[in-house]
N, C-alpha and C positions, 0 to 999 in steps of 0.2 A: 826638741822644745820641752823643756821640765812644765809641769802644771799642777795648778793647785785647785781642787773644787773650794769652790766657796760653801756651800751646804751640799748634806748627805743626808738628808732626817728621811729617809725610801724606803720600799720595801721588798725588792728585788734585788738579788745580784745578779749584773751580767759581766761575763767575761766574755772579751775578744783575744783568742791567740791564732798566731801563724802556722798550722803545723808541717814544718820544716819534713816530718817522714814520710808526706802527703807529695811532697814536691819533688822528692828525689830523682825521680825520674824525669824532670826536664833538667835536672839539673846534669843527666849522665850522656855522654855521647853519643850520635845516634849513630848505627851502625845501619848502611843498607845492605839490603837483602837481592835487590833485583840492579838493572841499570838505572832505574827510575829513582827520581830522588825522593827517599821517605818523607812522610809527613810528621814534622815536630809535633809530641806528643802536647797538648794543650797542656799549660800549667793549671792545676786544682785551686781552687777558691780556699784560703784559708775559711775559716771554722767558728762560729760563734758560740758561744757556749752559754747555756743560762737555765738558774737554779729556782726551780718552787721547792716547794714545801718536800717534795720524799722524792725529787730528782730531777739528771742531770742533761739536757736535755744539747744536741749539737744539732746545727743549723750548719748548711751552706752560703757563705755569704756572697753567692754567683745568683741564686735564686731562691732562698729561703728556705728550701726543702732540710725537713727531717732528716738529717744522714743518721742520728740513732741515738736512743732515750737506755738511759743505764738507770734504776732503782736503788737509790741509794739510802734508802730510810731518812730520818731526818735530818734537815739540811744545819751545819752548826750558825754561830754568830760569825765567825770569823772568815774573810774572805778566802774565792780559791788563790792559790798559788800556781803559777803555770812554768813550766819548763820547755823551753821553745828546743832544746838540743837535745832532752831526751823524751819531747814529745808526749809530755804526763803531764795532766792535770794533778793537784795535791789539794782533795774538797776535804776539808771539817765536816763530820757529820753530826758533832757534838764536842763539848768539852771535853769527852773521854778518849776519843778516837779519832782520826783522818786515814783516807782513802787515797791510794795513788789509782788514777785512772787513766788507761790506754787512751789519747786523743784519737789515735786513729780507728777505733771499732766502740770505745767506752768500755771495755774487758776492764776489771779489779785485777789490778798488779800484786799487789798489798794491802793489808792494813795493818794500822801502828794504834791499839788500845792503850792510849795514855792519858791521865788527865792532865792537861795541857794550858797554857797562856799565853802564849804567842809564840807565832809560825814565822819564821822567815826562809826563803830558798836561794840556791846561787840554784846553775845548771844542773850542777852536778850532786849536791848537798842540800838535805833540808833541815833545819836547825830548828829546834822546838825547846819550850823550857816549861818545867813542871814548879809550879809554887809547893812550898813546903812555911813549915812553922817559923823556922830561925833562918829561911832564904827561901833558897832554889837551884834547881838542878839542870843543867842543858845537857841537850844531847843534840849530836847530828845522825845522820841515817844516811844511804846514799842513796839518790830519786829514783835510779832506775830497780835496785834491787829492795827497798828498806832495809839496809843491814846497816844496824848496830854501827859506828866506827869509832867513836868515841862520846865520853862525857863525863860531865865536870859538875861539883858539890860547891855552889856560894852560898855566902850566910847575904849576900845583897840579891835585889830583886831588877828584872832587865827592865828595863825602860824604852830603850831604842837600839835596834842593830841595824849594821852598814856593813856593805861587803864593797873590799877593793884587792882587786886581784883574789890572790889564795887568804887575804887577811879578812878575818872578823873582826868589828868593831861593835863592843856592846856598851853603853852605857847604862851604867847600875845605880842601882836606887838604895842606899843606906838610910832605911827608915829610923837607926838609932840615933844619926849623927843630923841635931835638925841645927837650921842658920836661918837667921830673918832676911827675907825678903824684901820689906820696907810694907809700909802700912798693916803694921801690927799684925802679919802672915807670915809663918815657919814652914819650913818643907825639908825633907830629908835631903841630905848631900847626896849628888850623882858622881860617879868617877867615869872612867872610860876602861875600858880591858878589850886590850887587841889579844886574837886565837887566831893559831895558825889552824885554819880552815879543816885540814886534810888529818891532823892528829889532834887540837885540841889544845896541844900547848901553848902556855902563854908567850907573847914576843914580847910585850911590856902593858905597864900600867901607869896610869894618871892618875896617880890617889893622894892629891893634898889637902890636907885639913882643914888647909887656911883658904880653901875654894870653893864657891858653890857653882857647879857647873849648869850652862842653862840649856845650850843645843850643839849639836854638832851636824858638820856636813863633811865630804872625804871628793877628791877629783884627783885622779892622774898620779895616782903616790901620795897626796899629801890631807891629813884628816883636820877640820879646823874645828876650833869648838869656841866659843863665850861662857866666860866665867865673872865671877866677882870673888873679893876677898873674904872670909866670913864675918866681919866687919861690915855693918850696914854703909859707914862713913867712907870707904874707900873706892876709889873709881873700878869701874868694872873694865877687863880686860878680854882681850883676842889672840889667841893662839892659833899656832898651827903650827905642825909636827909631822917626821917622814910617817910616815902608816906603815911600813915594815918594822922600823927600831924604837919610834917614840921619840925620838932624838929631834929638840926640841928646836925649830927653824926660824921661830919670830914669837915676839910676843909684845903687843901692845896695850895701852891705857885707853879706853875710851872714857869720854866724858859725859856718857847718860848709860842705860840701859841700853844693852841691844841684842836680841833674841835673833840667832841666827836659822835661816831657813833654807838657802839654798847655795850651793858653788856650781857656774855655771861660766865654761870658759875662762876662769881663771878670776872669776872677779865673784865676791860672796855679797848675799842677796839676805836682808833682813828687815824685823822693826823695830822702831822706838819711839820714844815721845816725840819726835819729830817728825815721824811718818816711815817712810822706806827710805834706810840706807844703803849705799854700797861702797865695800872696801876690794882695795887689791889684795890679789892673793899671793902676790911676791912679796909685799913687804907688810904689808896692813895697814895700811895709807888708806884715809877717807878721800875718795872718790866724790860723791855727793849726798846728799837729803834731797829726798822730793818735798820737805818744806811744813806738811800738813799732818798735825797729831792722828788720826783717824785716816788716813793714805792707807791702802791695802795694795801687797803686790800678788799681780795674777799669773804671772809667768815672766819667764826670762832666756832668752835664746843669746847666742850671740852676734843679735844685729837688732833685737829690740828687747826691751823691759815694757811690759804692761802693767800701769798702777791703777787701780780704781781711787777716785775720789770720795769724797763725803756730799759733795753736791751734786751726784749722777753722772760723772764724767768720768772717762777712759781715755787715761793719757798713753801714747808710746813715746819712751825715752831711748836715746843711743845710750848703752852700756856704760863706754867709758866716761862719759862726762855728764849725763844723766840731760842734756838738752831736749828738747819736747818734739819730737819730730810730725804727731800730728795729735789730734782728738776729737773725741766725738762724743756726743752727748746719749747717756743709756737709763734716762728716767723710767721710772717703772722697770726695769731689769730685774729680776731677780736671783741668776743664777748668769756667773762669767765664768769660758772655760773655753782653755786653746788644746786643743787634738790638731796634731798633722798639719800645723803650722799655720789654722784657722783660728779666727776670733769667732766663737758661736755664744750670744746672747740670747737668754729664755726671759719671756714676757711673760708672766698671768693677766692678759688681756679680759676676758670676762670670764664668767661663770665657767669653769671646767675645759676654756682654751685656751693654750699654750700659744706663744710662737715665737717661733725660733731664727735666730737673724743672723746668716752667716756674714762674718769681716772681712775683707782682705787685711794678712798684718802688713802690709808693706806701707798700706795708703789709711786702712781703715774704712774702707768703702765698702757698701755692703753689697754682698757678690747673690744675694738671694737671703726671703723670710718666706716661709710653709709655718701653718696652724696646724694644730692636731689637737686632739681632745684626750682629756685624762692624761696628760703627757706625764711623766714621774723627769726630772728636772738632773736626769742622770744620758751623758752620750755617751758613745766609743765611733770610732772610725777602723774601718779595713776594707780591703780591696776597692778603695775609690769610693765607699758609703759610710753615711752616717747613720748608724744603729741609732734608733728612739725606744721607748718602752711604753705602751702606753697599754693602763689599768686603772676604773674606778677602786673609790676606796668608800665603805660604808662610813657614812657621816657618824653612827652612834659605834657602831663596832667596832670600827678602827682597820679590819681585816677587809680585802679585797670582795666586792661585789660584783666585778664583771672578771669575763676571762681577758689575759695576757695580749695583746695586740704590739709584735715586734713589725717596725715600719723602717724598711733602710730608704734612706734619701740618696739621690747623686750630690755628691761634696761640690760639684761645680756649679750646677746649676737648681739642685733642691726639689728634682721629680722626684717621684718617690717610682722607686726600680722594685720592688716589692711589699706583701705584708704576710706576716704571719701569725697565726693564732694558737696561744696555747693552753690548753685546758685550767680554769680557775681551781688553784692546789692549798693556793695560805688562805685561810681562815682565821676569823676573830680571836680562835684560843691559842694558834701556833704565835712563838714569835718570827717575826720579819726579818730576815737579813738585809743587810743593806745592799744596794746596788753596788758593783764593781767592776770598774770597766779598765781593760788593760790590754795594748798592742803588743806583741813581744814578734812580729815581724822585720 
């Protein structure tokens, strides 16, 4: 189930990853020893991980406990990166530098002193790119070693990367080449530049003139992207191309604006002045509109689309024909978000209480709501819990006045199976990273 937060304005990160080196041994055959038949070695709780101010702190998500706090100095702006196959964390510590860290003990692998603007990682590759004067530079590394593998000198700046299979996909920002938007706004031309992952070399490019590219999304071999002509007058179009050659597979005329967001099951998810549309990804066939200028989509699996409304309501639609399968009304909501195949809705019900109301997606019925106080308006889910954060924030400061309170809930029924407390670390003068929560189990 792909998901979108609707707000992030926090002041914690958390990460939830699986780690896979943790597991290994239930994963390996048991060999007995005696006539009596061994006891399966219990599988290990994946691992929660979460960052103050000068470190990095892992949680058992079986019962909270400490499994071990690594000092990392300052923590950066930009979220971790986690590697579930080779079991490293990848923290910014700053804009100068990132830290590969051992998931299973918190041991420094590496580090990479670089001043840096954005991090992206597969498994086995982490890609980072350095701003310069007349561009910018990429480089990859590889997770488990940091070594050097290659990298590449643009005079464009990245915007967005995608990985499919061993292919990079960057989309570049050419701040010299500007094209109107419509309502009297310019922006530099984006292109797209597939790399082959492993050396760096280019496979192909999308560099037309007469384009102003506006999103892309990539599923199963094929990268789609929304463009317009540079021509304010000209209908904007939809693509989509093999992601290995660039070799160009469809290409359509829409008839408004349409900012693409997501490819999910074969069908691409976006909006427009019409609310949320969707197209086939075989031919680029409009599918449907949900009808409503101000429509938001919250997620999309392939058996439901979640839209939010303008007048407090949360529709599910069937994919392909976008029919209303149920709805429910979510006034006062503030914050919608699907983890693990749950609808979970956040309330600011009064002064300094949250609460939180799990959905079923099938029916939309609500399967349980728990309050908590101070709640910061960020989840994650793992091993059958729901991760919450909860921390005051000084009304004049801005920076945390109580310590850290992590609360895992059961997903089914909303007890809470633990809490945990972690020493108050950000302060009014540090800045805040945001929260970031992510399963790679």
């Amino acid at each position: 189930m792909a998901s979108r937060r609707v707000s992030c304005a926090l002041a914690l990160r958390l990460t939830l990853v699986g780690c896979g080196l943790l597991s290994l041994t239930a994963c390996s055959p048991l060999i007995p020893t005696t006539q009596h038949r061994s006891t399966p070695t219990p599988r290990p709780h994946p691992l929660t991980f979460v960052t103050t101010k000068d470190s990095l702190y892992a949680l058992d998500t079986g019962d909270g406990s400490v499994r071990w706090r690594a000092p990392v100095g300052t923590v950066g702006y930009y979220p971790a990166v986690a590697s579930s196959r080779a079991n490293i964390i990848l923290l910014p510590t700053s804009r100068q530098s990132f830290l590969a860290i051992r998931a299973a003990d918190g041991s420094t692998l590496w580090q990479r002193s670089y001043p840096y603007s954005y991090l992206a990682a597969t498994n086995d590759v982490v890609v980072f790119t350095t701003e310069q004067q007349t561009g910018s530079v990429l480089s990859a590394v590889r997770v488990a070693t940091g070594r050097q593998i290659w990298q590449m000198e643009t005079d464009s700046l990245p915007a967005r990367v995608l990985f499919d299979g061993d292919t990079m996909l960057v989309t570049m920002w050419d701040p010299d080449a500007l094209s109107c938007l419509g309502y009297g706004m310019s922006y530099g031309r984006l292109r797209i530049l597939a790399l082959n992952i492993l050396d760096g070399s280019v496979r192909w490019a999308a560099d037309n003139p007469q384009q102003q590219l506006w999103d892309m999304a990539a599923e199963n071999g094929t990268v789609y992207w929304s463009a317009q002509d540079e021509g304010c007058d000209h209908p904007h179009q939809l693509c989509a191309t093999d992601a290995a050659t660039g070799k160009l597979r469809w290409r359509v005329a829409t008839d408004q604006d349409f900012h693409l967001e997501q490819v999910v099951n074969g069908i691409l998810y976006g909006w427009s002045a019409t609310g949320v549309d969707a197209y086939r990804g075989k031919d680029g066939a409009l599918l449907w509109r949900s009808g409503r200028r101000r429509d938001g989509l919250i997620a999309a699996s392939a058996t439901r689309v979640l839209i939010a409304k303008p007048d407090g309501q949360v529709v599910a639609v069937d994919p392909p024909n976008g029919y209303v399968l149920w709805s429910l009304a979510v006034t006062g909501v503030r914050y919608l978000e699907v983890l693990d195949g749950t609808l979970y809705a956040t309330e600011h019900t009064i002064s300094n209480q949250w609460t939180i109301v799990a959905h079923e997606m099938t029916t939309g019925r609500v399967r349980w709501n728990v309050t908590l106080s101070y709640l910061y308006p960020s989840l994650a889910v793992a091993d059958g819990k729901l991760i919450a954060l909860q921390a005051e924030f000084g009304r004049c400061s801005g920076g945390l006045s109580s310590d850290v309170t992590l609360t895992a809930l059961g997903t089914t029924t909303g007890d809470t199976v633990w809490e945990r407390v972690l020493p108050k670390t950000i302060t009014s003068e540090t800045p805040t990273p945001t929260i970031h929560a992510r399963s790679l189990c």
